[in-house]
C-alpha positions as CSV (number, residue, x, y, z in Angstrom):
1,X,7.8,-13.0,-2.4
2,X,10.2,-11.5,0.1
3,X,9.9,-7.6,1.4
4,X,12.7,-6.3,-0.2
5,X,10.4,-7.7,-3.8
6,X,7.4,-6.7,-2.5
7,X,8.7,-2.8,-2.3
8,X,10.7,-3.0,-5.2
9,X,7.5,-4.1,-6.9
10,X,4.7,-1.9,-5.2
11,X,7.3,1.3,-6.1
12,X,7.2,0.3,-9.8
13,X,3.7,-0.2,-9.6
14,X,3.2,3.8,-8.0
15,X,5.8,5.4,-10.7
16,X,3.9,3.4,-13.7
17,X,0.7,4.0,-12.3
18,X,-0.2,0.9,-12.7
19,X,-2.8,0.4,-9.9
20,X,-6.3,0.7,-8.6
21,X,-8.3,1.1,-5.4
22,X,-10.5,-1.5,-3.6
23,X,-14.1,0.0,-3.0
24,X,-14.5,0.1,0.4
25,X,-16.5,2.2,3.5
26,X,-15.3,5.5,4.3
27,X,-12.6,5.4,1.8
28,X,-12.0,9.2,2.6
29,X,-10.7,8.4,5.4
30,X,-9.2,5.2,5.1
31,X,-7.7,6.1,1.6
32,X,-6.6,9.1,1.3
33,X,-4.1,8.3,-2.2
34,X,-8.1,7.7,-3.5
35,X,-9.5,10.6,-2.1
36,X,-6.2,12.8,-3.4
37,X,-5.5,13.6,-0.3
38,X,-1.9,12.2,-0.7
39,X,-0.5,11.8,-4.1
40,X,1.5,9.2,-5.2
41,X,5.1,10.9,-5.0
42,X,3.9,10.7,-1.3
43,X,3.5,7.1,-1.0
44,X,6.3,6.6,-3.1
45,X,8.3,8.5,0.2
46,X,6.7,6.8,2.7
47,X,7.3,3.1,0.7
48,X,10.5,3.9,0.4
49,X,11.3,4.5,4.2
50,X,9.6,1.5,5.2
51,X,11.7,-1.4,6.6
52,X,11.4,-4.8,6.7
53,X,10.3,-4.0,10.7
54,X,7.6,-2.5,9.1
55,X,6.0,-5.3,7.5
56,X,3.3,-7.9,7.5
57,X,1.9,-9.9,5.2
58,X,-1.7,-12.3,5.3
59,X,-4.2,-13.8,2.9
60,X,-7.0,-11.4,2.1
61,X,-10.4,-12.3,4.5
62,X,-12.0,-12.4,0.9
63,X,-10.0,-14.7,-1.0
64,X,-7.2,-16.7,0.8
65,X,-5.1,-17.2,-2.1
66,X,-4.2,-13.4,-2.2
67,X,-2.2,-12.0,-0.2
68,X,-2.4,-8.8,1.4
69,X,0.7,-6.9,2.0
70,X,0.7,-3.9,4.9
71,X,3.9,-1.2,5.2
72,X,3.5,0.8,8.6
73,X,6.3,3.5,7.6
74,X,6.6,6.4,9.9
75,X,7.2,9.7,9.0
76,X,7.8,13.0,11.0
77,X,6.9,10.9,14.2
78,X,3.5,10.0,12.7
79,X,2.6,6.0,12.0
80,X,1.4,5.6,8.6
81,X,-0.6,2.7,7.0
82,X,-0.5,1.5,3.6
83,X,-2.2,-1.9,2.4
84,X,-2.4,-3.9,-0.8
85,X,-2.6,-6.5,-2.8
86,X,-1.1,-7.5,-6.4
87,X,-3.6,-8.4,-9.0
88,X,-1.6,-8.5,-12.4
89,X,-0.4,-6.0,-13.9
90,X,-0.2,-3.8,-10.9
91,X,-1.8,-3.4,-7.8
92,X,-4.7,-2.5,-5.8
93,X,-4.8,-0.1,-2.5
94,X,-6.8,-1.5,0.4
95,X,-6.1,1.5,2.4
96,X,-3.5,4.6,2.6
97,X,-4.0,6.7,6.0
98,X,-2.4,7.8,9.4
């Protein structure tokens, strides 16, 4: 799966709201889309803005056979970070933050 699916798919996932959240330590700061901090029509903006620059993709350190997806977007000067992973039917945030 290229980028320009990976976006296209992680965007359809936001609208339908068709994801999830990994537990993790201090998810308040590391995911703030969890916390509410950001909403989803916020990610949605900063997804969108992200190019193919942008972008890395790597199995997860848990399971090798997933792969974890990461969007470094910037917005207003500021370096975002958004990571994930597609478990069917949607996704799951790693971590949303500056």
């Amino acid at each position: 799966m290229g980028f320009t699916e990976v976006k296209a798919r992680i965007l359809n996932c936001l609208r339908s709201g068709e994801y999830d959240h990994e537990a993790r330590g201090k998810i308040e700061v590391k995911n703030l889309l969890a916390c509410g901090q950001v909403t989803e029509e916020d990610v949605i903006r900063l997804v969108s803005r992200t190019n193919g620059g942008q972008y890395v993709v790597s199995p997860h350190h848990a399971d090798q056979t997933v792969m974890v997806h990461v969007f470094r977007p910037i917005h207003h000067g500021v370096t975002w970070y958004i990571k994930f992973y597609f478990i069917e039917p949607g996704a799951v945030f790693i971590s949303v933050h500056l």
